[in-house]
N, C-alpha and C positions, 0 to 999 in steps of 0.2 A: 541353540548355542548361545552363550555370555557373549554379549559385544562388549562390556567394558574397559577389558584388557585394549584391546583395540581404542578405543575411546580416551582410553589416558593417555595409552601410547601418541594418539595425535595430538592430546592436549601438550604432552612433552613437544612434539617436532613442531606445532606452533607459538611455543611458547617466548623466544625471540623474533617471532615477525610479527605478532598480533599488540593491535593499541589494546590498553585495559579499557573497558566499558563498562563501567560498574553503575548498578542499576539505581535507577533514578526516583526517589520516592513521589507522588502526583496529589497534593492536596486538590489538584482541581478537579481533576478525574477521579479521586478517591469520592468527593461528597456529591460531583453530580450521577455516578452513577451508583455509592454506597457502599462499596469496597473497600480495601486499602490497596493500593494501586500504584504497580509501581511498573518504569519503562527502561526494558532494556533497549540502552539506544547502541545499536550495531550501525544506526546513518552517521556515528563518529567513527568507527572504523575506517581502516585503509582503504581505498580506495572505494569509501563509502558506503559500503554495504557487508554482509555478512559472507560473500562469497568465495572470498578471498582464504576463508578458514579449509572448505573443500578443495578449492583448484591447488593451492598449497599442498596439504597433504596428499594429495592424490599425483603430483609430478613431482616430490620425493619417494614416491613408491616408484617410480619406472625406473626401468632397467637403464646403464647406458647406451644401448644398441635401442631403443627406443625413443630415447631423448635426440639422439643423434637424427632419428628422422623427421623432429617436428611436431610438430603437435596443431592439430586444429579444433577447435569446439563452436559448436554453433550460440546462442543466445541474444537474449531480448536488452540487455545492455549489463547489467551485473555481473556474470558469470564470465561474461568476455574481459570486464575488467580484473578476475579479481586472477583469471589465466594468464592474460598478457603479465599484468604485475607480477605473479610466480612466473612466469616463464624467463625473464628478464633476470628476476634472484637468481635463477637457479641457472643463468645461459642456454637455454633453450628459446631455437626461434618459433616461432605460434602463427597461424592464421585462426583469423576469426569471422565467421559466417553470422551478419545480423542480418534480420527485417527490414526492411525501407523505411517502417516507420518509428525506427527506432530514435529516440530523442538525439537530437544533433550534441548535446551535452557527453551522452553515452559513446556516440559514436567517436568524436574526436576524444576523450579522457583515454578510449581504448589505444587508438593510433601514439598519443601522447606513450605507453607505457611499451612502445616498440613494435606492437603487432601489425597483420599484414590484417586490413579488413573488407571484405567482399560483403556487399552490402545484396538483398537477396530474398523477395518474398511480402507480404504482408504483413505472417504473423511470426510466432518463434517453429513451428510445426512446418512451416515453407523452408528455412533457412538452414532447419534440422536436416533435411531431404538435401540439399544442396550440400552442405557439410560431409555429409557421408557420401556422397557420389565424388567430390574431393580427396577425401580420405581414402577412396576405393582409385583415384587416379595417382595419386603422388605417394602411395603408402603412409602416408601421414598416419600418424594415434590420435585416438579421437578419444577429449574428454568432454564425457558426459557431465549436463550441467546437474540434474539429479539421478540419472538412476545406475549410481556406481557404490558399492561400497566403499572406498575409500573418502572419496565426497561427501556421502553420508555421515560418516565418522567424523570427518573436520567439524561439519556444521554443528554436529552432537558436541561437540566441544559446548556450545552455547549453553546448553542445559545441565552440564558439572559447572560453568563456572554461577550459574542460579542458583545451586545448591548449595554452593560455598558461601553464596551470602545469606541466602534466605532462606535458610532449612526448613523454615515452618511454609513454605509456601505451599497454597494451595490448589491452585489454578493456571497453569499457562497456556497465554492463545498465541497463534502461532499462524502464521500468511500461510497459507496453502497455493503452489502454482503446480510444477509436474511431482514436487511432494518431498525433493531430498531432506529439507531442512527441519522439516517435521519428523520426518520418518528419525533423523538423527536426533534430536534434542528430545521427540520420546523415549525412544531405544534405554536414551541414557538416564531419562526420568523414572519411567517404569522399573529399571533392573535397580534403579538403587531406591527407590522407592513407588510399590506400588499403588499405593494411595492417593498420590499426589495426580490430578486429573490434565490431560492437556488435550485442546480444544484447540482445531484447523480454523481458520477464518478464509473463506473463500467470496470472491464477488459472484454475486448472480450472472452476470456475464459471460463468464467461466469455472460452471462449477463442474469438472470434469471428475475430478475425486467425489464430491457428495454422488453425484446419478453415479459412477463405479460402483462406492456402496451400496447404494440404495438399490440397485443393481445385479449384487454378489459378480459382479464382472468388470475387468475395466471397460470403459467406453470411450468412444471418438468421438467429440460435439463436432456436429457441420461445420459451427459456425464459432468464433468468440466475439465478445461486444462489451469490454469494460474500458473505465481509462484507465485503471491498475493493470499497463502492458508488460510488467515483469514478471506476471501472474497470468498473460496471457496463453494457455496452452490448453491445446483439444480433446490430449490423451495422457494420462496417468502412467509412469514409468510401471516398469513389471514390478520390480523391486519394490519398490515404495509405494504400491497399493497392496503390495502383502502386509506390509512392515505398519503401515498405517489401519490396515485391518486388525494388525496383531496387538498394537502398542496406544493405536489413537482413540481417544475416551466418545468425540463428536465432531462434528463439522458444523459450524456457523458458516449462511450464508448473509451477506450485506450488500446492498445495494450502490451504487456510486455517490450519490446523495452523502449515506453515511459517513463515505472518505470523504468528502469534500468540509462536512461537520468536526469529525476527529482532526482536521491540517489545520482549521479554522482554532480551535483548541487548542492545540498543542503549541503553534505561534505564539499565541497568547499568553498561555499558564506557562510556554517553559524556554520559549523563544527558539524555540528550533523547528527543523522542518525535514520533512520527509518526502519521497516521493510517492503517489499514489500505491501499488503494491506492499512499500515500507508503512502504510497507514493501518493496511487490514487490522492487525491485531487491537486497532486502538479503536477502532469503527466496530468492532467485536464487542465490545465492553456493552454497548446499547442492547447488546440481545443479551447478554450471557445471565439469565434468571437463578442469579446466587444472591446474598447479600450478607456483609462483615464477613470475606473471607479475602485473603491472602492474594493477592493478583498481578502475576508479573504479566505483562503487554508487549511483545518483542517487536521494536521498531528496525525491521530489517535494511533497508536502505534510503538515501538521502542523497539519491543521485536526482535533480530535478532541475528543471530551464526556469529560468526567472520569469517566462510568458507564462509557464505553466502554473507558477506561486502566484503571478497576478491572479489569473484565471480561475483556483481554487480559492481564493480569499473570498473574490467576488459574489462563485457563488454557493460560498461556505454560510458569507453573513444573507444572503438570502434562505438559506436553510434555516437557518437559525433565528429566522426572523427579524435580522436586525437590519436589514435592509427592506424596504416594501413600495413598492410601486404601483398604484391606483390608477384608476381614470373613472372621472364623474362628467354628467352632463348637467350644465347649469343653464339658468334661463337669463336671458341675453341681455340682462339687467343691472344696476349699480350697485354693487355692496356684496356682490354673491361671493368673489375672490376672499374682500374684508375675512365675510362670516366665518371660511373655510380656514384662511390662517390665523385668524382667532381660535377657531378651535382645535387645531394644530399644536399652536404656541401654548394655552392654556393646559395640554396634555405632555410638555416637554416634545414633541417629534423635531427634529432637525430637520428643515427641507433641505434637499440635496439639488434637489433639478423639479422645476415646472414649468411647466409647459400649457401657455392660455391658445387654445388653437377655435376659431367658430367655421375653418374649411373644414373640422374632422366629423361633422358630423351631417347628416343627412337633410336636417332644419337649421339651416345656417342662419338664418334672419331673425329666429325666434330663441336659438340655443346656442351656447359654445360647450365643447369638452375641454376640462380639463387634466391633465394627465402630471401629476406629481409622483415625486421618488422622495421618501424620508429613511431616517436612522431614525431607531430605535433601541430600546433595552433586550430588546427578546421579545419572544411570543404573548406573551403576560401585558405586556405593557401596551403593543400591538394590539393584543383584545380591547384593552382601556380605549386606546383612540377610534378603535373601529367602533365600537359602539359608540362613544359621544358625535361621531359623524355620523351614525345612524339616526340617534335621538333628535339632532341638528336638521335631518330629513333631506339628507345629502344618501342617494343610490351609490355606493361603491363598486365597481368592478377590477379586481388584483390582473395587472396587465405580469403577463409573462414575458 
């Protein structure tokens, strides 16, 4: 069957609640990774994420003998915003079933938009279980955070309004978690052009869609273990591992590191910021073995705690090597420190923190350790200094 019809149709019923997000061209990410590169940022969106386009559409479809009874959806913090937010437009009251360890940002933005929130579980896959044992006690409608057509549809809204700007596009990566938003923005790439490639960005943590494919079945991981927790889920909707078989080009998988690299970037080149899950597509770009083509990067959400933005900067610029941490042992003599920050200074390093310690070391009488932190340019510059401390006959060891 044409989903399109469908697809405009939602573009129509969102078309007075949705901010424009019109994509964003990336000189930074264009030349480090060789593309032309560009970022749809959905973390400006209402209530910060792209989710708000499904939960919408999907609670103007219910009947009023449904709305009457409420509504509950479980999620990992976006989907709960973007329900309470429609449920609120549209007078319908909502409960919402999150994880424990859902960011305290998430949890109250939710509460803030009216809903009732039972907090419940570990992951989004515990909270799932608890939502519908709910739904099965209060008769409550439960909406699904991807695997609903209607939802799907909303989010496919994202990839007509790509087309409308960037026709020539050739590439879209796209956050992979239980898969609605994928399954909708290809749906709507493919029927209107099938040329045009779109490419899942999943964490190794949670890659329950790649092992599904890889698989020809969905599958349940035991376990998940990313920081991208709005992508954290076990098991692939039914729906949206056909729809993603039928419509999706690949899956990229990335590692935390590489989110942590793409926040560090993106702050920088465009001063905005994202939450880990909303990073995938942009953490993508490192693997995606194309080059001079077309590349839009969907920044899905920008719901994030300011411990968290600390915390990824940190150790963004250690990824990136612009932060480095050593410890040498030196012999317990006049001038060794001099030598060291002479050769330091001479290479531009910035010391950040050192530390002259002669308890850390086993021959305290004969040796002290010294243990520095510098800023640097990057990796490049990083090799410079490491070797002229090599050459200097100074033993390095990179303290973690």
């Amino acid at each position: 069957m044409s989903h399109l019809k469908k697809l405009y149709e939602a573009q129509e019923q969102l078309k007075e609640v949705l901010l424009k997000t019109p994509l964003i061209y990336s000189p930074g990410f264009s030349e480090e990774y060789h593309n032309q590169v560009y970022i749809k940022p959905e973390n400006l969106q209402k209530t910060g994420a792209f989710k708000i386009r499904g939960a919408y559409n999907k609670i103007t479809h219910l009947t009023e003998k449904e709305k009457s009874k409420g509504l509950i959806c479980s999620s990992a913090g976006n989907h709960a915003q973007g329900v309470a937010y429609a449920a609120k437009a549209l007078g319908v009251k909502a409960t919402i079933v999150m994880p424990k360890t859902t960011p305290l940002i998430k949890v109250e933005a939710t509460k803030k938009y009216g809903a009732t929130v039972v907090l419940h579980g570990d992951v989004y896959d515990d909270a799932y279980t608890e939502a519908k044992r709910l739904e099965k006690k209060h008769d409550y409608v439960f909406i699904h955070p991807f695997d609903d057509l209607d939802i799907i549809y909303g989010q496919g809204t994202i990839g007509l309004e790509i087309l409308e700007e960037l026709k020539d596009v050739d590439y879209i990566l796209v956050p992979v978690g239980g898969g609605g938003l994928i399954s909708g923005i290809a749906m709507a790439i493919k029927e209107s052009n099938p040329k045009i490639k779109v490419i899942g960005i999943e964490p190794r943590g949670a890659m329950a869609m790649k092992q599904s494919l890889r698989m020809n079945e969905r599958v349940c991981l035991n376990k998940v273990d990313t920081i991208a927790d709005g992508v954290a889920v076990k098991e692939p909707g039914v729906l949206t591992y056909e729809l993603i078989k039928k419509y999706v080009d690949d899956i990229i998988i990335v590692d935390d590191y590489d989110l942590m690299d793409a926040f560090l970037m993106l702050v920088e080149k465009h001063k905005l910021v994202a939450e880990n899950a909303g990073l995938l597509a942009l953490a993508g770009l490192k693997k995606l073995d194309v080059k001079n083509k077309n590349v839009v990067s969907l920044l899905s959400g920008g719901n994030i705690d300011v411990v968290t933005i600390s915390s990824l900067i940190s150790k963004g610029l250690v990824s990136r090597g612009r932060i480095y941490c050593f410890s040498v042992d030196l012999p317990d003599t006049p001038g060794q420190l001099l030598q060291i920050s002479q050769i330091l200074s001479d290479n531009k390093a910035n010391v950040v923190k050192l530390d002259h310690n002669q308890f850390r070391t086993t021959d305290r009488f004969h040796h002290v350790n010294l243990q520095v932190t510098i800023e640097t340019n990057g990796h490049d510059h990083l090799k410079i200094i490491l070797n002229a401390l090599d050459k200097g006959g100074f033993v390095v060891e990179e303290v973690n």
